[in-house]
C-alpha positions as CSV (number, residue, x, y, z in Angstrom):
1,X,52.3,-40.7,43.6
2,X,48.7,-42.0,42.6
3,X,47.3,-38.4,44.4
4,X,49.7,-36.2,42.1
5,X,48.4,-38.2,39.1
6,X,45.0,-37.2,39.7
7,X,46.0,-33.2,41.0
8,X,47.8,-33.3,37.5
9,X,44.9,-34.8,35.8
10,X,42.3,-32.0,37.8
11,X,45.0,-29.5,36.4
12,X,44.6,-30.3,33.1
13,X,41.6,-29.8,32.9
14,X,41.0,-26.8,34.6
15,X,44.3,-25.3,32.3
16,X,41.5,-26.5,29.2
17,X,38.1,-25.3,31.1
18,X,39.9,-21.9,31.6
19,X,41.3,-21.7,27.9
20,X,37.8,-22.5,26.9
21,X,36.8,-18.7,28.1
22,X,39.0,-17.6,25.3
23,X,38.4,-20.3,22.4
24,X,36.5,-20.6,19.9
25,X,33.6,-22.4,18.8
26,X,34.3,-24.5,15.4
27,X,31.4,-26.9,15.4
28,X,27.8,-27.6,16.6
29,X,25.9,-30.6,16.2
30,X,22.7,-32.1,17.8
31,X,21.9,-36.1,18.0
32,X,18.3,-37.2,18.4
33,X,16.5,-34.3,16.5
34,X,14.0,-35.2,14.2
35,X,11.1,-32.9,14.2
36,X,13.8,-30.1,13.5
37,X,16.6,-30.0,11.3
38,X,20.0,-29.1,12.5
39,X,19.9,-25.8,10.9
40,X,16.4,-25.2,12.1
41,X,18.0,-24.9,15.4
42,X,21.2,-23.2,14.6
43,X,18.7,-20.5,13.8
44,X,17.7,-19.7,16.9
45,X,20.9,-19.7,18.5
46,X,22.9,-16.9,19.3
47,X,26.0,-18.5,19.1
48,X,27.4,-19.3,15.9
49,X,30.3,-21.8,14.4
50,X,33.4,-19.3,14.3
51,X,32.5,-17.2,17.4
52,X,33.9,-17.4,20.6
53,X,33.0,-19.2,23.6
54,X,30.3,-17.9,25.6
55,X,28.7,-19.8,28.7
56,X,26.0,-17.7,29.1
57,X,25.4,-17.7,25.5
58,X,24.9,-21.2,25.7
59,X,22.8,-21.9,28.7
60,X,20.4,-18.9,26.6
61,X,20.5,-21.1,23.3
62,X,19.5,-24.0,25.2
63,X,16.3,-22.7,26.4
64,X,15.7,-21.3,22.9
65,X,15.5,-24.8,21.3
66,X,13.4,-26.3,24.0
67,X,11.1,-23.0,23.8
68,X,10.8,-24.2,20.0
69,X,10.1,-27.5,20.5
70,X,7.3,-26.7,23.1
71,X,5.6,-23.7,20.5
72,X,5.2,-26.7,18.1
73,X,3.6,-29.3,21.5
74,X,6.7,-31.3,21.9
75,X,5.8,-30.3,25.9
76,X,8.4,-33.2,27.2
77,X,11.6,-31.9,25.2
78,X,14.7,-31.4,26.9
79,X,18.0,-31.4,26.8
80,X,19.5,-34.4,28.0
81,X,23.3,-34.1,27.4
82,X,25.5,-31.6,26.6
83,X,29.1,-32.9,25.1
84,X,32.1,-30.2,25.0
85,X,35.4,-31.4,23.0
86,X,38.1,-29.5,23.3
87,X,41.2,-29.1,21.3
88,X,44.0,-27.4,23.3
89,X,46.4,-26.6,20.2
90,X,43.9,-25.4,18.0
91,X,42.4,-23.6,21.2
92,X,38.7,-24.4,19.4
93,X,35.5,-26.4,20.6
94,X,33.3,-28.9,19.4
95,X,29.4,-28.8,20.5
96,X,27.4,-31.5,20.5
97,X,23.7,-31.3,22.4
98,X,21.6,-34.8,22.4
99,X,17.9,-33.9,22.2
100,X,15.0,-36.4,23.8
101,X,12.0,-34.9,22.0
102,X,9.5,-37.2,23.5
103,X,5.8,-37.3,21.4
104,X,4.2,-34.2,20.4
105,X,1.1,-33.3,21.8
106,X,-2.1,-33.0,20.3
107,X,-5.1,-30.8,21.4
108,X,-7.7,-32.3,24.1
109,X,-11.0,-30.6,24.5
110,X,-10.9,-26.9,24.5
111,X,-12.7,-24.6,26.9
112,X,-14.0,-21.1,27.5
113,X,-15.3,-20.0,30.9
114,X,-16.3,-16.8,32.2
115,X,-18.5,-16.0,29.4
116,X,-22.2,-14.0,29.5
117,X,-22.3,-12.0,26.4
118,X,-21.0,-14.1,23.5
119,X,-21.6,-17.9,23.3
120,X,-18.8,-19.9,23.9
121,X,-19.4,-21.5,20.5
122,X,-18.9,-18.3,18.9
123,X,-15.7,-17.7,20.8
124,X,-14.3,-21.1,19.6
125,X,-15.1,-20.4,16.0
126,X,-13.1,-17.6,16.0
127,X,-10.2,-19.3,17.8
128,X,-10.3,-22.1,15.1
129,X,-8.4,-24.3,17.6
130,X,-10.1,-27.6,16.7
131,X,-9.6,-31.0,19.3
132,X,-6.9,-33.3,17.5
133,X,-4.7,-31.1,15.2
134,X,-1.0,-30.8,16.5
135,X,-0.6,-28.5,19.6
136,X,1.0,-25.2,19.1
137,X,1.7,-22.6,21.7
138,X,1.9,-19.6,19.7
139,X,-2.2,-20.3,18.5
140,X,-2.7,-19.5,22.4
141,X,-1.6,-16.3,22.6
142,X,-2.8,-15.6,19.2
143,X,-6.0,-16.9,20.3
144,X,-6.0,-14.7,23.9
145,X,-5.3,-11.6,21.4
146,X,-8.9,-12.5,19.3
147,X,-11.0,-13.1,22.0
148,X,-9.8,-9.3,23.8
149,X,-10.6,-7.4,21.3
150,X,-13.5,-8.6,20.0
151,X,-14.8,-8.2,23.6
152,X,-13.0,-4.7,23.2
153,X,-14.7,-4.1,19.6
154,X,-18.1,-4.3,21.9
155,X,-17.1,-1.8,24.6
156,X,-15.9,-4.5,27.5
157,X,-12.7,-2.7,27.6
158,X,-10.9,-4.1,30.6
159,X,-11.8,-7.9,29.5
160,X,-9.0,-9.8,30.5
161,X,-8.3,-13.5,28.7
162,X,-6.1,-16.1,30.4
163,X,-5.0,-20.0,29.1
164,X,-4.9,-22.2,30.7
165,X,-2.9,-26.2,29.8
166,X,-3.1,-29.3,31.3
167,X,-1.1,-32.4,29.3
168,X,-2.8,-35.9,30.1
169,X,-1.6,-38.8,28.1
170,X,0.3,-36.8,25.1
171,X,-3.1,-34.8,25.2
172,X,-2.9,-30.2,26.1
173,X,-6.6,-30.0,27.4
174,X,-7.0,-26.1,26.9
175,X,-9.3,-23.9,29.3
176,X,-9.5,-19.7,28.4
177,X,-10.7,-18.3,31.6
178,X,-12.3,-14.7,30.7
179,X,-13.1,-11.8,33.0
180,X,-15.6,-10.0,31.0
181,X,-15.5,-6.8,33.4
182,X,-18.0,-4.1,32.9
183,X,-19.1,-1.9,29.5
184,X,-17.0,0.9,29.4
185,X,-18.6,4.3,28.2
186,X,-17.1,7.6,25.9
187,X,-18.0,10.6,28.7
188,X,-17.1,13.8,27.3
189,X,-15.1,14.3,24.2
190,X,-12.7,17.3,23.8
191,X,-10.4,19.5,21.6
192,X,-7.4,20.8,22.5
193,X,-4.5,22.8,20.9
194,X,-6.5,24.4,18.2
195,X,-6.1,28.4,18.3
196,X,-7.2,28.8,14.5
197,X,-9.7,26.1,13.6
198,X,-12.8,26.2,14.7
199,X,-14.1,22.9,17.3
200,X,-16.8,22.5,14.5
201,X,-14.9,21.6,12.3
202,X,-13.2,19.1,14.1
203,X,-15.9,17.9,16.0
204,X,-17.9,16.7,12.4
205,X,-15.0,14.2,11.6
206,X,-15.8,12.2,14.5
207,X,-17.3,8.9,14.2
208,X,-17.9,8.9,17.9
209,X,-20.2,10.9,20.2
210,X,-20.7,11.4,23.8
211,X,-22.5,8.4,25.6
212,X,-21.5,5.8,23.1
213,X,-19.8,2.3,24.1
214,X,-15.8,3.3,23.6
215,X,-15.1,0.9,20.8
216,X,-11.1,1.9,20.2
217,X,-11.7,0.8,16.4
218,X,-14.1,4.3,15.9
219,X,-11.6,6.6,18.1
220,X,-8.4,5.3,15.7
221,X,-10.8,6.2,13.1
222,X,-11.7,9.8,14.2
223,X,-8.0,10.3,15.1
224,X,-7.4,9.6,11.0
225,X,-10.3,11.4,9.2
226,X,-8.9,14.9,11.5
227,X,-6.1,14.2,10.2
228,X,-7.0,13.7,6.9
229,X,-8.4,17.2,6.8
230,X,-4.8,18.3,6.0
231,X,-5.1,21.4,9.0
232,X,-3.2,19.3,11.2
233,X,0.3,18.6,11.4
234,X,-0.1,16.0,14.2
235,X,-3.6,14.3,15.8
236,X,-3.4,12.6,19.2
237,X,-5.6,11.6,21.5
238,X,-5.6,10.8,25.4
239,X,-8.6,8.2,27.6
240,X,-8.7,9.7,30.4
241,X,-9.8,7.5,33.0
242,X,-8.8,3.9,31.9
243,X,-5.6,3.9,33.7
244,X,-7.9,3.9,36.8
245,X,-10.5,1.5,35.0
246,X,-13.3,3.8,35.1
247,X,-16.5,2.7,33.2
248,X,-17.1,6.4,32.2
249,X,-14.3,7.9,29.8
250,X,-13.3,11.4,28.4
251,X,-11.9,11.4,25.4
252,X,-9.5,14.4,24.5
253,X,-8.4,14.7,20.7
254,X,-4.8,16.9,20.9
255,X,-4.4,18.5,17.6
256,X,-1.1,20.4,16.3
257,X,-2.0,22.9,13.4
258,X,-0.3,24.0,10.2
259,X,-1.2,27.2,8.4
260,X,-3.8,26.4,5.8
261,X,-1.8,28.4,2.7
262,X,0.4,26.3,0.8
263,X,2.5,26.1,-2.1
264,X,4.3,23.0,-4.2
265,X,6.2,23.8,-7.4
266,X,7.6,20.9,-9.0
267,X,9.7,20.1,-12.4
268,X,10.7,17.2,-14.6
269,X,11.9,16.2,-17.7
270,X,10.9,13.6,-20.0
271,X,13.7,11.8,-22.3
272,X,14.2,12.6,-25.0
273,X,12.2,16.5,-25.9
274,X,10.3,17.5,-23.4
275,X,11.3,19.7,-20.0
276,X,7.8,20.8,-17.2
277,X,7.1,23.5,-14.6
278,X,4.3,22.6,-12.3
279,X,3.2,25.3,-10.0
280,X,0.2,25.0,-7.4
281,X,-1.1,26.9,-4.2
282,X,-3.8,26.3,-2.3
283,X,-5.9,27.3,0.8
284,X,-7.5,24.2,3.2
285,X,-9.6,26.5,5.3
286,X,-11.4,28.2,3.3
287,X,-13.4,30.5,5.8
288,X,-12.8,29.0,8.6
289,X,-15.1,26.2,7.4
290,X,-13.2,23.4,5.8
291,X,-13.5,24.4,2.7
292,X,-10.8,24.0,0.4
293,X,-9.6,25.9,-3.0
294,X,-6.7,25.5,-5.0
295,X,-5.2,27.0,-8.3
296,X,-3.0,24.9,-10.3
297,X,-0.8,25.6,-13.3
298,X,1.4,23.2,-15.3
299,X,3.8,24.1,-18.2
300,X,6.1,22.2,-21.0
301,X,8.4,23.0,-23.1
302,X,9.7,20.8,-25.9
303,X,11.4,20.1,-28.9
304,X,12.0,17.4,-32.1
305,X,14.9,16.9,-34.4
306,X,13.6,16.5,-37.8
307,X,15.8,16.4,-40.5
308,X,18.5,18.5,-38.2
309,X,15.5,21.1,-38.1
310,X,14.4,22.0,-34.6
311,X,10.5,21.5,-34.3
312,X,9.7,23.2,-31.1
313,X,6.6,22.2,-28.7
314,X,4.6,23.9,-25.6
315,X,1.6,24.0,-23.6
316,X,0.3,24.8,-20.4
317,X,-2.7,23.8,-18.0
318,X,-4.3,26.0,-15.8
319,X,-7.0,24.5,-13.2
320,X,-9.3,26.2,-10.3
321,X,-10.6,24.0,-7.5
322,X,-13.0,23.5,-5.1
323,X,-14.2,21.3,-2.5
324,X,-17.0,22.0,-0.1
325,X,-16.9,18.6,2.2
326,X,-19.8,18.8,3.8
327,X,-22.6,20.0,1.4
328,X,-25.3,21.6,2.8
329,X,-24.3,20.0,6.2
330,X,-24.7,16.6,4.8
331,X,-22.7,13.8,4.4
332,X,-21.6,14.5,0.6
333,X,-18.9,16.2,-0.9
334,X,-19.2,19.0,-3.6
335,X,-16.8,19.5,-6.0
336,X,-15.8,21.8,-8.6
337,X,-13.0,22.1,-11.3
338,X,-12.5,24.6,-14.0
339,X,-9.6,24.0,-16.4
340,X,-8.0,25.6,-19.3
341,X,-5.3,23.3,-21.2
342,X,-3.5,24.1,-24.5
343,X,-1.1,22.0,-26.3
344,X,1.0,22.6,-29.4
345,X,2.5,19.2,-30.7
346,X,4.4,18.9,-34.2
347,X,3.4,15.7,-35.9
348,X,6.4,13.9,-37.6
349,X,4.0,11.6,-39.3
350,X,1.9,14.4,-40.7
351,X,4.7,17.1,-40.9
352,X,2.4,19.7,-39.2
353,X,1.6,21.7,-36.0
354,X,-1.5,20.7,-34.2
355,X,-2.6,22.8,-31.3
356,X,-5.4,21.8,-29.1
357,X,-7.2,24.0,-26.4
358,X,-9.6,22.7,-24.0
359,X,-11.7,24.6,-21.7
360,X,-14.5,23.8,-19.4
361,X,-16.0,23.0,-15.7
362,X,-16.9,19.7,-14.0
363,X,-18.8,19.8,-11.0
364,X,-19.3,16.3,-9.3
365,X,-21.0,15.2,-5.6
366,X,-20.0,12.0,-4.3
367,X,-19.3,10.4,-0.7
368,X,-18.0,7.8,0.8
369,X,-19.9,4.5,1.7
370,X,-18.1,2.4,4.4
371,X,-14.0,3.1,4.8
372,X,-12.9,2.1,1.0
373,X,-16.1,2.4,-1.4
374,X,-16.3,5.9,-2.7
375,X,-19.0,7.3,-5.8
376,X,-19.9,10.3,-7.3
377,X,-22.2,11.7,-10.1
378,X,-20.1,14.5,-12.2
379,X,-21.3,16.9,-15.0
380,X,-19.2,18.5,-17.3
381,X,-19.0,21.2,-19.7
382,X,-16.1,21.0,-22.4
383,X,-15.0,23.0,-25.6
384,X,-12.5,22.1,-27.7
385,X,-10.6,23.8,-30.5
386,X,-8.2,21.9,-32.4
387,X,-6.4,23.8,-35.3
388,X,-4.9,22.0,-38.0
389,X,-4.9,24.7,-40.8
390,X,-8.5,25.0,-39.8
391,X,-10.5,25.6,-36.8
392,X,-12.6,22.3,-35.1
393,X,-14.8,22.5,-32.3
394,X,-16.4,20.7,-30.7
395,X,-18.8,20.8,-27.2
396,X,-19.6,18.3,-25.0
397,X,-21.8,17.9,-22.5
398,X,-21.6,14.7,-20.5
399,X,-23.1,12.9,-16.9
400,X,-20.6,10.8,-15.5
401,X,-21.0,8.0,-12.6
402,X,-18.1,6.4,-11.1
403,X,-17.6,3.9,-8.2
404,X,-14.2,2.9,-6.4
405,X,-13.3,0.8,-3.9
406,X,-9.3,0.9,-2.5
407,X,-7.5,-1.5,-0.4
408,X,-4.1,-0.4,-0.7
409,X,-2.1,0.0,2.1
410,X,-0.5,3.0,1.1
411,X,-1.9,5.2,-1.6
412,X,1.5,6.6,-2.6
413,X,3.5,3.3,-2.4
414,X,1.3,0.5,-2.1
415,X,2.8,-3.1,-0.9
416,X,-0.1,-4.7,-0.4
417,X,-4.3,-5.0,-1.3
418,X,-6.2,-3.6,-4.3
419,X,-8.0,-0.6,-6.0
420,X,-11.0,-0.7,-8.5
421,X,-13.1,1.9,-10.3
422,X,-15.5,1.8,-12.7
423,X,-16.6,4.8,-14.4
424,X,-19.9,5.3,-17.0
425,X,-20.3,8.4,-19.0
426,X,-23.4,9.6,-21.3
427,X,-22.5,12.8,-23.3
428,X,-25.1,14.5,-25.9
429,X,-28.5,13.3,-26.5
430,X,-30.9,15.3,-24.8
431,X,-28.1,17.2,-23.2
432,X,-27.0,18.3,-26.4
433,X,-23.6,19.5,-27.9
434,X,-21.3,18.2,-30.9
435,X,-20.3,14.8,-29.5
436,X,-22.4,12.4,-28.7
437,X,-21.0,8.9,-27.4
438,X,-21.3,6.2,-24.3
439,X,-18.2,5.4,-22.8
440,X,-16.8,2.8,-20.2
441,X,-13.7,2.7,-18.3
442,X,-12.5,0.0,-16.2
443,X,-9.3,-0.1,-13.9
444,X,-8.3,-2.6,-12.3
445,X,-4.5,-2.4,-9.8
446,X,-3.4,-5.6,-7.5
447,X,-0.4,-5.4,-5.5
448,X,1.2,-8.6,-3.9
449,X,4.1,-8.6,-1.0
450,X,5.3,-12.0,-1.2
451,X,8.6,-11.4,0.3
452,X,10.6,-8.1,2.5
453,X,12.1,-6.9,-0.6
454,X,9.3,-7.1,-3.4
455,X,6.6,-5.9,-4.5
456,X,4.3,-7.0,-7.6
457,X,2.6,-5.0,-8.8
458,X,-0.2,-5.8,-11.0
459,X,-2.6,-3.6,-13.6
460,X,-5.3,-3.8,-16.3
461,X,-7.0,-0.8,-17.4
462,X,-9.8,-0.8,-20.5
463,X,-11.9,1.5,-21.8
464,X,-14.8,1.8,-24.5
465,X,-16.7,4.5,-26.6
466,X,-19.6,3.8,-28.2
467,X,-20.9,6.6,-30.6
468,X,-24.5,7.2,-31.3
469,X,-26.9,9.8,-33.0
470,X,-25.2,12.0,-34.9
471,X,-21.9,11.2,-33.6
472,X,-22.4,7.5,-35.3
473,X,-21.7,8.7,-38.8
474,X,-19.6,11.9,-38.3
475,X,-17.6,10.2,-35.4
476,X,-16.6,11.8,-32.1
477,X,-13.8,14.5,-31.8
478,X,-10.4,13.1,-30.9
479,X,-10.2,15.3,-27.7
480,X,-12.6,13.0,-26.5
481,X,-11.2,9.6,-28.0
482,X,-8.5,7.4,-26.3
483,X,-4.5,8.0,-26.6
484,X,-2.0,5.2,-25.8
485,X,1.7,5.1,-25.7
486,X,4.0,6.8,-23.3
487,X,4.9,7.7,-19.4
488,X,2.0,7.2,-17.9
489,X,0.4,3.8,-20.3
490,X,3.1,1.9,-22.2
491,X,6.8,3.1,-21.7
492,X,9.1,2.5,-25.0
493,X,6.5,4.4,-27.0
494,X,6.3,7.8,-27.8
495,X,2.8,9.8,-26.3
496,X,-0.1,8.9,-28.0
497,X,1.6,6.7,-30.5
498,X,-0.7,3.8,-31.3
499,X,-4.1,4.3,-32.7
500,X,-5.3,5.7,-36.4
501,X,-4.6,9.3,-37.2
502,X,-7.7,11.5,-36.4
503,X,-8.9,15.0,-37.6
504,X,-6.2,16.6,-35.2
505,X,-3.0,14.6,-37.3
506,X,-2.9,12.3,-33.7
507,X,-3.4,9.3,-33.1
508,X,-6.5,7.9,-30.9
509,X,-9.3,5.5,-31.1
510,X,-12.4,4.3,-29.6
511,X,-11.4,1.1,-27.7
512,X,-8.1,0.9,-25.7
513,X,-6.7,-1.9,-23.8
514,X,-3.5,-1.6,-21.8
515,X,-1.8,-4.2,-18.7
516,X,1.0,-2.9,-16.6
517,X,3.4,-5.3,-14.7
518,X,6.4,-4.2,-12.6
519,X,8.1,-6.1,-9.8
520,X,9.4,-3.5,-7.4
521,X,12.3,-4.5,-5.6
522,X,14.2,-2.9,-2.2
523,X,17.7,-2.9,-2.0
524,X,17.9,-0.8,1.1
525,X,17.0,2.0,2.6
526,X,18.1,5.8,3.7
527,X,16.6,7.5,6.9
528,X,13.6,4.6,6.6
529,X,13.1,5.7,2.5
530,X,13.5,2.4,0.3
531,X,15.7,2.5,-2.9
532,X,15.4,0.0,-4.8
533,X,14.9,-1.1,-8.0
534,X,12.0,-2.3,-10.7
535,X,11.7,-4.2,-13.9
536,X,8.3,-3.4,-16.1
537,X,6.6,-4.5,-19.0
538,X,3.9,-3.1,-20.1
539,X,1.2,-3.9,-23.2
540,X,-1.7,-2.8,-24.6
541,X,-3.2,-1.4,-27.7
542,X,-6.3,0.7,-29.6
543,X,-8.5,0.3,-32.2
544,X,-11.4,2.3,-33.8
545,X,-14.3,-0.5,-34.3
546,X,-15.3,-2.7,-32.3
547,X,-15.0,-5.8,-35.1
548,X,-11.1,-4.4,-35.4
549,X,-10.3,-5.6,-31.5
550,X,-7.8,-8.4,-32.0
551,X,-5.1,-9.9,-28.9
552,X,-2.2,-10.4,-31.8
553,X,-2.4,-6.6,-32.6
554,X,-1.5,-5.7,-28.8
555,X,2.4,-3.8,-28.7
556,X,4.8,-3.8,-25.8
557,X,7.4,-2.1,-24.2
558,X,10.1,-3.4,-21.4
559,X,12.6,-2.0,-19.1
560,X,14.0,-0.9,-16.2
561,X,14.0,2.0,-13.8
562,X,15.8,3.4,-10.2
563,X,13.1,4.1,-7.2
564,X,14.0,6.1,-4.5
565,X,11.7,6.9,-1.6
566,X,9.6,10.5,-0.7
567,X,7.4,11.5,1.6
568,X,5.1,11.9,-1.7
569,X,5.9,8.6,-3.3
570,X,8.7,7.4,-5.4
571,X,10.6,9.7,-7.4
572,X,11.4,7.2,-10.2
573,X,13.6,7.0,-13.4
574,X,12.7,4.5,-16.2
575,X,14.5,3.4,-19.2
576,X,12.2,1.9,-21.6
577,X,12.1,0.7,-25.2
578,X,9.9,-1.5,-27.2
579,X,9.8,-5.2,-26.2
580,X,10.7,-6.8,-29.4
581,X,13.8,-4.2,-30.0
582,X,15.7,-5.3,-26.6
583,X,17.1,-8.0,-28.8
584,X,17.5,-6.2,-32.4
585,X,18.8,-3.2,-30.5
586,X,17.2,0.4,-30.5
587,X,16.8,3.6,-29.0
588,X,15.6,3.5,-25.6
589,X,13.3,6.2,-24.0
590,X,14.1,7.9,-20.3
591,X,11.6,8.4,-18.0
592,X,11.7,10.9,-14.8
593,X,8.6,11.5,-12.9
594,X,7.2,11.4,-9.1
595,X,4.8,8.8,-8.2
596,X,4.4,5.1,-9.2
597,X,3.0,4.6,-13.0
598,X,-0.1,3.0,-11.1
């Protein structure tokens, strides 16, 4: 009788053990945690409250949270008893997991061995893993990853970094054993799959040559500026010889070309008048040299209701360029740009037609200095005709200077870094013409990524125009002053819609200040292109004389807009209006355009 007691007992729980395959789990707990909360280690289970019961699952989880508990130098952790309840009516289980953390572990002394051609007190300053701050396995590997490639960044290719740990007395006494291995070589370099372009023109993008130290940093960096040339639809490269370790290695860039003749034609329209055509072909091999030409040509169309009377407005903007990147086989690029641009507006204010015609050439030489500092010295030719009734013109003739630097991660949709410029431009003076003036521009962008699904993005832009000679008492032509207000500067406004009236019946002046703040948020994405959302505001205003400038003048305009994702940027839509009429009520502007406001 006493043995069918006990089979009955053994059957019972078998009956539940089985029934447990099937149940489900309705609670997990932990005793003795304290370095982590409960839900810090329901996180890195795979098993969750409501799913159902998984062994294997379990056993996995288990060796997640000790794996945890070591990263952080709580080396003695373990799992010391695992407690299953389970209910047979409600077929569910109850988890609970008591946790002996033991002490976490500090750092001991720290080592590096195997080293000849950096100190070792170098290699510990760039660790940073200092004796007596909390022990955490991830810094190893992070650490293992530093010291590689800054042996690789010196041409010891094949260095190999190992840790080593040994716990005394609740202390890890770290030891980085390093095989140095020998200074690996570039042997030849080579082009392959170009049947148009010429190896010349290849071969000058390189920031590499035959016989130099292979430092991967410089061949990632060739592989970019070929592509950048545009003549390539895809750049790869192959090192041939490192799978068998060889100290001497041939480099083989693999390009895949695209014809050189292109065309882009583009439209938009602008709530609430104004409809454009944008039209644009271009050559980027320009015989067979790199040389690169393009022909531009932009068109609008638009209208105004005044007093139910249709006030129609056009324009167009036609521009040649030209771009000779190596000048005279040096290291500078040559540019030049001739443009012709006419606009017809209608002036509600003034109750007349103004149209505006500018024509001219620029030609500027710059280059780059380092990866993200870029300058250039520009001269430009410009005259202007403005007819109001009658004729104005005016000619400039102006030197230019301007410095950049950009840090951006992306140029057409930035999550993270910076770009600045700074631009100085004399014009007149003893390079004669009508206008004669000094002007500086500033502009300054930040863009932060705090979390997956934001960006914020940050701008400041100023500018200044200083008039002198006989500009100081006859002034400078409006085509050369400021405009603020509109798409592209402070959305709610109309264009060019703060300022004092000048001779041409629009608005302009001679200092402008204007701030730009929108956080860009990603709701998801479609075939890896975000969508997503953004709320703006942006501020600024202009003035005439200096002594004018006042903060409490400044306007601004809020809103809201839809961003969806291109290979050319963000085609956005914005609905604007002017800050102090979101609560009064007004009419809100509409905004469609391609590319981020800044």
């Amino acid at each position: 009788m006493r043995i069918c007691g006990i089979l009955w007992v053994l059957s019972i729980l078998i009956v539940n053990i089985a029934s447990a395959g099937n149940s489900i789990v309705s609670k997990i707990s932990f005793s003795g945690n304290k370095a982590f909360s409960t839900e810090d280690l329901k996180k890195v289970m795979n098993l969750k409250e409501g799913m159902e019961y998984d062994e294997y699952t379990i056993n996995q989880d288990l060796n997640n949270i000790i794996k945890l508990y070591k990263r952080k130098g709580y080396i003695e952790a373990e799992i010391v008893d695992k407690q299953l309840s389970f209910d047979p009516v409600s077929q569910t289980i109850e988890y609970l997991f008591i946790i002996s953390e033991g002490e976490r572990v500090k750092v001991g002394e720290v080592k590096v061995v195997g080293v000849e051609t950096i100190s070792e007190e170098k290699i510990l300053k760039l660790i940073g893993i200092k004796k007596g701050e909390q022990f955490e396995s991830p810094k190893l590997t992070v650490s293992e990853y530093k010291i590689a490639s800054l042996y690789s960044n010196m041409g010891y290719l094949y260095c190999t970094v190992k840790n080593e740990v040994l716990t005394i007395e609740k202390e890890a006494f770290i030891t980085f054993k390093i095989e140095e291995g020998p200074i690996v070589e570039i042997g030849k370099i080579k082009i392959e799959g170009n049947k148009i372009t010429r190896n010349e023109i290849i071969e000058r993008e390189l920031t590499i040559k035959e016989g130099d130290k292979y430092i991967p940093e410089k061949v990632y960096e060739s592989q970019k500026k070929i592509y950048g040339t545009n003549l390539f639809k895809d750049v790869d490269f192959e090192s041939r010889g490192i799978e068998e370790r060889k100290e001497v290695v041939d480099i083989v860039f693999i390009v895949e070309e695209v014809s050189p003749i292109w065309m882009a034609v583009g439209a938009g329209y602008q709530s609430p008048d104004r409809a454009s055509l944008d039209i644009e072909v271009g050559h980027d091999n320009l015989f067979n040299n790199g040389q690169k030409a393009s022909l531009s040509s932009s068109f609008f169309y638009g209208f105004k209701n005044v007093d139910g009377e249709m006030k129609n407005e056009d324009g167009e903007k036609i521009g040649l360029d030209y771009l000779e990147p190596y000048f005279l086989g040096s290291k500078f690029k040559f540019m030049l740009h001739l443009f012709y641009e006419r606009d017809r507006l209608y002036s509600i204010d003034k109750n007349m037609y103004t149209t505006q015609i500018e024509k001219g050439a620029n030609a500027k030489i710059g280059r780059y200095i380092g990866k993200e500092l870029q300058s250039y010295l520009q001269y430009q030719y410009k005259a202007a005709s403005v007819d109001t009734g009658g004729e104005i013109t005016g000619i400039t003739n102006s030197l230019l200077f301007s410095i950049s630097r950009d840090q951006r991660d992306n140029v057409f949709d930035p999550h993270r870094g910076s770009y600045t410029s700074l631009s100085l431009e004399y014009a007149g003076g003893i390079l004669s013409g009508n206008n004669h003036f000094k002007r500086a521009i500033t502009d300054i962008s930040l863009f932060i990524h705090p979390f997956k699904f934001l960006v914020v993005a940050m701008r400041v832009k100023g500018g200044w125009l200083s008039p002198f000679g006989k500009s100081k008492s006859k002034g400078v032509s409006g085509t050369e002053k400021f405009e603020l207000g509109g798409s592209e500067s402070i959305r709610g406004f109309d264009e060019a819609s703060l300022g004092v009236y000048d001779e041409r019946g629009r608005r302009s002046g001679n200092i402008v200040l204007n701030g730009n703040l929108e956080l860009r948020f990603t709701l998801f994405e479609v075939k890896k292109f975000p969508v997503g959302i953004a709320i703006f505001n942006d501020s600024g205003e202009i003035w005439e004389k200096e002594d004018e400038v006042k903060l409490d003048d400044i306007k601004s305009g809020a809103g809201v807009g839809i961003r969806v994702g291109t290979p050319i940027g963000p085609a956005r839509v914005d609905c604007a209006m002017e800050a102090k009429q979101w609560a009064t009520g007004g009419r809100a502007k509409l905004y469609f355009a391609i590319g981020h406001i800044f």
